[in-house]
C-alpha positions in Angstrom: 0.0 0.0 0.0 0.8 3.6 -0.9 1.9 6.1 2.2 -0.6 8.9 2.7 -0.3 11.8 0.9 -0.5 14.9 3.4 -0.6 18.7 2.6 -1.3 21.3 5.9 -1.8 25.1 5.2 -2.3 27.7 8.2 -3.7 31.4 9.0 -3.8 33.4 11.8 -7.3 34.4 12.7 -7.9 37.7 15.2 -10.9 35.8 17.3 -10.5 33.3 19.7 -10.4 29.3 19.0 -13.8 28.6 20.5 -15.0 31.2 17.6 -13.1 29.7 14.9 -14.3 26.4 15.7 -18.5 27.4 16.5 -17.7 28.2 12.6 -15.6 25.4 10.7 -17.7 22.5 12.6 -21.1 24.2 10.9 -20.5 21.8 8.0 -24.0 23.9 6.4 -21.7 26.7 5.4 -19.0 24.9 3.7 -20.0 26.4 0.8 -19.5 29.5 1.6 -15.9 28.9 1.9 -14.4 26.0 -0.3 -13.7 26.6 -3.5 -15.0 22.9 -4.3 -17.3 21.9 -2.0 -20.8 24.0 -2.3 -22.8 22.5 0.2 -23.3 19.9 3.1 -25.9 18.6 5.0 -26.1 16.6 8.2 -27.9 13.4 8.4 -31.2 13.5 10.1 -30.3 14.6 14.0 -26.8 15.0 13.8 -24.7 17.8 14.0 -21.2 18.8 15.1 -19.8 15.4 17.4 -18.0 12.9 17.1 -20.0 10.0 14.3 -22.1 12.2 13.3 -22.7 11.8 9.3 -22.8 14.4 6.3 -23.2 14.6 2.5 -21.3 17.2 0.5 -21.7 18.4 -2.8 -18.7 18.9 -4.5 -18.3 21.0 -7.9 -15.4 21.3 -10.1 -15.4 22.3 -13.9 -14.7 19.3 -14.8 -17.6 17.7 -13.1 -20.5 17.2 -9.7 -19.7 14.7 -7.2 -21.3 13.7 -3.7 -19.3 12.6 -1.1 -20.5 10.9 2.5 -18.1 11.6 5.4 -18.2 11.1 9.4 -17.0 13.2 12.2 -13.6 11.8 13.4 -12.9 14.2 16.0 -14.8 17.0 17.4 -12.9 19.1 20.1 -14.8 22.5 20.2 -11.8 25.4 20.5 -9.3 22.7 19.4 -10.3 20.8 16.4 -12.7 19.1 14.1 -12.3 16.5 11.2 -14.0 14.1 9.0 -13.4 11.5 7.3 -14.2 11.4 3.5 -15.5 7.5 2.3 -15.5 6.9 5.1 -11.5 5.8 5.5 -9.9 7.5 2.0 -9.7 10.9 2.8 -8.8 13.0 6.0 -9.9 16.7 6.5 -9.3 18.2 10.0 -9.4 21.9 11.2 -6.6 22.4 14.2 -7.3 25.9 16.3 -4.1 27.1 18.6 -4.5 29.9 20.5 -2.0 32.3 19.6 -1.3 36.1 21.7 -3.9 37.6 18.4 -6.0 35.2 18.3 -5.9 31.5 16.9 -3.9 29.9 14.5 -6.2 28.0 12.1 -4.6 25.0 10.5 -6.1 22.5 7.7 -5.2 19.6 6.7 -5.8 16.9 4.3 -4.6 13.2 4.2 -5.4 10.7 1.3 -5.1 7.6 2.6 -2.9 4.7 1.3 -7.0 3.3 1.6 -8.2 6.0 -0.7 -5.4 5.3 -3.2 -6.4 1.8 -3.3 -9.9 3.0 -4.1 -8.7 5.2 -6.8 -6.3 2.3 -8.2 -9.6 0.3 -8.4 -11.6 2.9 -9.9 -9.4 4.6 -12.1 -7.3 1.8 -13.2 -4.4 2.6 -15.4 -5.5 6.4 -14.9 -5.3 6.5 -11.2 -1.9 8.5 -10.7 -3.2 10.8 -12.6 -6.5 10.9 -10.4 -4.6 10.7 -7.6 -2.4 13.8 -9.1 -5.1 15.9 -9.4 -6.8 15.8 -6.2 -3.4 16.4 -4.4 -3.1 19.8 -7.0 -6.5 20.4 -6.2 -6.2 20.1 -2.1 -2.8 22.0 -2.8 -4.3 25.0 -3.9 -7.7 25.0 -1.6 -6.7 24.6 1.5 -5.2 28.8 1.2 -8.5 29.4 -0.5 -10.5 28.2 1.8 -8.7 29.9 5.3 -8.4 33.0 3.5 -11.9 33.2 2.7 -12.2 31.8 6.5 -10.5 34.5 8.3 -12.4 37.3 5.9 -15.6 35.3 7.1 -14.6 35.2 10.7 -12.9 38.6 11.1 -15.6 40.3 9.4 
């Protein structure tokens, strides 16, 4: 099996991590902050805790996908994650307090699991596949805690 691939980005945010995390843990505004994903929604009576489920709606030029993920960790003021599949892919949020506020850090994880899916369902096409999701989660992850901090600060 393939090792993970990983890619972290940070931001400082000026409000404290108990703020940043009441608003990366609403999964329902997604949208309004990632460049590819433009909406989620909670499974009937969940929410923000640990094995809760969501769908997202994911939208590139290139094409519509929906995705199902579950709550991995849920630490309000100190982070949140999910887990894309579930098992393939790894999105967490990590808050540090910092002397101006927090210190917002996301990161993504494609699992040696998630390779093997795309190996499967790509075939001879899946490094390429693969390729493009780590470009992708390369260039979103500033996108999306820039437009994070605007939407917090503001």
């Amino acid at each position: 099996m393939s090792a993970p691939l990983n890619f972290v980005g940070s931001i400082r945010i000026s409000a404290d991590p108990l703020t940043v995390y009441g608003v990366v843990s609403d999964v329902t505004r997604t949208g309004e902050w990632s460049p590819t994903c433009r909406e989620c929604w909670w499974d009937e009576d969940h929410g923000p805790r640990r094995g809760a489920w969501f769908i997202g709606l994911n939208v590139t030029s290139e094409r519509e996908w929906k995705t199902r993920s579950q709550v991995v960790v849920a630490d309000p003021g100190v982070a949140f994650g999910w887990s894309v599949g579930p098992g393939r892919v790894v999105w967490t949020y990590r808050m540090e307090p910092s002397c101006d506020g927090t210190l917002l850090s996301e990161s993504w994880e494609f699992t040696p699991e998630g390779q093997a899916y795309f190996a499967e369902r790509f075939g001879e096409h899946a490094a390429e596949q693969v390729a493009v999701r780590s470009a992708a989660a390369r260039e979103d992850i500033p996108a999306t805690l820039a437009a994070l901090k605007r939407i917090i600060e503001q």
